[in-house]
C-alpha positions in Angstrom: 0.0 0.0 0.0 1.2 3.6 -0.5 2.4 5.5 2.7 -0.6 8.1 1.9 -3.4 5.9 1.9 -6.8 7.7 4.0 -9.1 5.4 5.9 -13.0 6.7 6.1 -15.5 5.8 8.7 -19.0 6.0 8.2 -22.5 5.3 10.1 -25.8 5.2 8.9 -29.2 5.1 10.7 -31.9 3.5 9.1 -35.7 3.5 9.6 -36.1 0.0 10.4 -34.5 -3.1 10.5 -34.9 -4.5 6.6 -31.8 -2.7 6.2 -30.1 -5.8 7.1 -30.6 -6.8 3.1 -27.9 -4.0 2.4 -24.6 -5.9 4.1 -25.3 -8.5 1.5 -25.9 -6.5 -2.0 -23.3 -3.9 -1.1 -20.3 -6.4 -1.1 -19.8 -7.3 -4.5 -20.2 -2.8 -5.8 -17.2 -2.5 -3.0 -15.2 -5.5 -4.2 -15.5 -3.5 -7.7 -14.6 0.0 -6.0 -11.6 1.6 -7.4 -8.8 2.4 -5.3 -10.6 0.7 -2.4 -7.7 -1.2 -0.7 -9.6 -2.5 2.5 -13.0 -2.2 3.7 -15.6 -4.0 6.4 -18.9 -3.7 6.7 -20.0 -3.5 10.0 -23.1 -4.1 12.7 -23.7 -2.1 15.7 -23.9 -2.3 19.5 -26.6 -0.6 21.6 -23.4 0.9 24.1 -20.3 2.6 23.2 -18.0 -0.6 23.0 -18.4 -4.1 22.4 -21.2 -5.7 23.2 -23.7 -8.4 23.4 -26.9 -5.8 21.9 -27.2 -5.4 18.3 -29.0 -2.1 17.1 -30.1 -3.9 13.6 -31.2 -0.4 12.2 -27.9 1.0 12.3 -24.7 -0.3 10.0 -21.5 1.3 9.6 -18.5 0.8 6.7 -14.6 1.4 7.7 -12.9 1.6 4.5 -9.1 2.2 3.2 -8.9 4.4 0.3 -5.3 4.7 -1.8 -5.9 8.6 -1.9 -8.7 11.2 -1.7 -9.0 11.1 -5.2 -10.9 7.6 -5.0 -12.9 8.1 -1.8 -14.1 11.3 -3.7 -15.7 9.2 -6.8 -17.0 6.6 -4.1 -19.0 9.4 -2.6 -19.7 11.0 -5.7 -20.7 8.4 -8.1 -21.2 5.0 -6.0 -24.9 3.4 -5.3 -24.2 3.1 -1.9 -24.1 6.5 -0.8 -26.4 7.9 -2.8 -29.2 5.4 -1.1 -27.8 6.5 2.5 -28.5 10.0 1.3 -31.5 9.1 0.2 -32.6 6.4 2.9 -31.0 7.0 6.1 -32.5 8.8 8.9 -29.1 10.1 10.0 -25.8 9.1 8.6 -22.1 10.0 9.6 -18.8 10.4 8.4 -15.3 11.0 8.7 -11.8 11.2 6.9 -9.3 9.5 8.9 -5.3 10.3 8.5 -3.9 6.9 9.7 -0.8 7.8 12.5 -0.3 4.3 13.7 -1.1 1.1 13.7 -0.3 -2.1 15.7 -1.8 -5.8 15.0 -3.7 -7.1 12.3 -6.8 -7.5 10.9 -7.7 -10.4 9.0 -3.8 -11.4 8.6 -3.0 -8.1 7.9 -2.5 -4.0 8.9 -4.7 -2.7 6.5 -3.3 1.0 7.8 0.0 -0.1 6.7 2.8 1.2 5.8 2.9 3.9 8.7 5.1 5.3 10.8 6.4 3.7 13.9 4.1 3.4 17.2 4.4 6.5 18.6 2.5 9.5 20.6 -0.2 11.3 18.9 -0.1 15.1 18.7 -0.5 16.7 21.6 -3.5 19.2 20.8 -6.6 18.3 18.3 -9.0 15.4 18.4 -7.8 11.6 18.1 -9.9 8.5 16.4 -8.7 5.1 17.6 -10.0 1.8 16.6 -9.6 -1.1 18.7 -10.6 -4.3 16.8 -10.3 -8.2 18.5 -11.1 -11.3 17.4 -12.1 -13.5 20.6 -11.3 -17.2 21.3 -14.4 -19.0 22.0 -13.3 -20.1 24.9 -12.8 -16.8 26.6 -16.0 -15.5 25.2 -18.0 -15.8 28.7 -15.1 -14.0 30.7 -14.7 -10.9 27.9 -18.5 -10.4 28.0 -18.8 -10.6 31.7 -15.7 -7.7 31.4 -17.9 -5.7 29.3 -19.8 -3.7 31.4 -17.8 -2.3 33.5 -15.2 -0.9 30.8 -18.8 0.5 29.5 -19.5 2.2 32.5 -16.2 3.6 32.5 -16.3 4.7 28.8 -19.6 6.5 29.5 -17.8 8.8 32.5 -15.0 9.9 30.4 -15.4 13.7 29.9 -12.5 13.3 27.1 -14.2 10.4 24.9 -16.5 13.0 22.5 -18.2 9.8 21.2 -18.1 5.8 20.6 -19.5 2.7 19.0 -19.3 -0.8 19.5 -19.3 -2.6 16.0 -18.5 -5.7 14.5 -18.2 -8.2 11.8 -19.5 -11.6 13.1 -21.7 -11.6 15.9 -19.9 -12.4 19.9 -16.6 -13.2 17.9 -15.1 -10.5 16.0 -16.0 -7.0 17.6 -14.6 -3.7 17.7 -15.1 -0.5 18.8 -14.0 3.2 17.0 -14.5 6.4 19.0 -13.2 9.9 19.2 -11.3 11.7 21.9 -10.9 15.3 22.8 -7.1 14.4 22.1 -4.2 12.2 23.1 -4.4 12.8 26.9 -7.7 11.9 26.9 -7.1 8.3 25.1 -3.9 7.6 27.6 -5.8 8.7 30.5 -8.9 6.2 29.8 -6.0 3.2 29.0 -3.8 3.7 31.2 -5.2 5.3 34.4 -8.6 3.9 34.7 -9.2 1.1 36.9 -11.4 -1.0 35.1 -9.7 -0.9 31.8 -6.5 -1.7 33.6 -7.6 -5.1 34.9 -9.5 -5.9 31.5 -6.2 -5.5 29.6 -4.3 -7.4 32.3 -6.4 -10.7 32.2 -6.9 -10.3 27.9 -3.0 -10.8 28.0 -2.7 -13.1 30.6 -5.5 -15.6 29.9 -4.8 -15.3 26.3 -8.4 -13.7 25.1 -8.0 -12.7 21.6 -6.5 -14.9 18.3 -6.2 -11.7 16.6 -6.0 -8.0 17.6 -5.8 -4.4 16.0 -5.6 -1.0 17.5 -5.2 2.0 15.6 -4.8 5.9 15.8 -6.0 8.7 13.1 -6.5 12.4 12.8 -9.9 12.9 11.9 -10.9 15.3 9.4 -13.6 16.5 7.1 -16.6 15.2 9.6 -20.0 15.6 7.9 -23.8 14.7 9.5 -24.8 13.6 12.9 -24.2 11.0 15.4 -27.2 10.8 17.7 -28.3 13.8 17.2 -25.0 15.8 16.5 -21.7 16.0 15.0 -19.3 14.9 17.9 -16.7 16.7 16.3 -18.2 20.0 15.8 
């Protein structure tokens, strides 16, 4: 991949639940995108990290673009957006500048090639994804983890917004959220209780087969997430 690939992050609302149809028909248009290098569609989670609730009205897409010039046609010229501005009861979206990237998804870093892991800038909002595939056997201990690292999310003056999403249901989840900026993130990982002891037992017991975790500038925000635009 080039080093200036862009990721884009979008969610969409829908009226009801026969939106479910779309995760199957929009596969094969993205397969044929041009200059699409990566992309998942993704379900939803009723709280802002991963969990067992689905919302089945709301979907979102993460997709890797090789340069602005192709996610600009997708948005322009593509079926898929033109029936979420058409369909949707609220829709979301964001330009994403990857910074770093550790893990992989699927057998690979579909952020790479970046720079080495290092510190975000210091001032402006941050985007990270966190992305895990899940043994089955640890499935009952990560889920009985779950709420408290929720309740803890939900306090965090920094965090301006977050989702829970996923590909499979229970075994491949994620989550992608925006903070107020780098302190925030490291003050939520690193200083918070809860999240502490998660991250403990996930290495020690051996929780996830695969894992990515990823941070981005976000830029060029447009509609609203519940209501607003968190990064407004």
């Amino acid at each position: 991949m080039s080093a200036q690939v862009i990721a884009s992050f979008h969610l969409v609302r829908y009226a009801d639940t026969s939106a479910m149809r779309y995760a199957a028909f929009d596969r094969p248009v993205l397969r044929r995108t041009p200059g699409l290098l990566f992309w998942r569609i993704l379900g939803t989670g009723r709280g802002p990290s991963m969990t067992l609730g689905a919302d089945l009205r709301r979907w979102a897409l993460l997709a890797v673009w090789r340069s602005e010039r192709h996610l600009e046609a997708f948005l322009r010229s593509s079926p898929i957006p033109a029936r979420w501005r058409r369909e949707a009861r609220e829709r979301w979206q964001v330009r994403l500048t990857p910074l770093a990237s550790r893990g992989r998804w699927g057998g690979v870093d579909p952020f790479a090639p970046v720079r080495p892991f290092a510190p975000a800038p210091s001032a402006g909002p941050v985007a990270v994804l966190t992305r895990a595939a899940i043994r089955p056997t640890r499935l009952v201990a990560f889920y009985r983890a779950v709420p408290a690292v929720d309740d803890d999310l939900r306090r965090q003056a920094g965090c301006l917004a977050s989702v829970g999403v996923g590909e499979w249901p229970l075994i491949r989840q994620a989550t992608f959220s925006l903070w107020r900026d780098a302190a925030a993130v490291r003050d939520f990982a690193y200083r918070r209780a809860a999240h502490r002891r998660v991250i403990g037992r996930v290495r020690a017991e051996r929780w996830y087969s695969e894992e990515l975790f990823a941070r981005f500038t976000p830029y060029a925000a447009e509609g609203s997430w519940d209501g607003n635009d968190p990064l407004g």
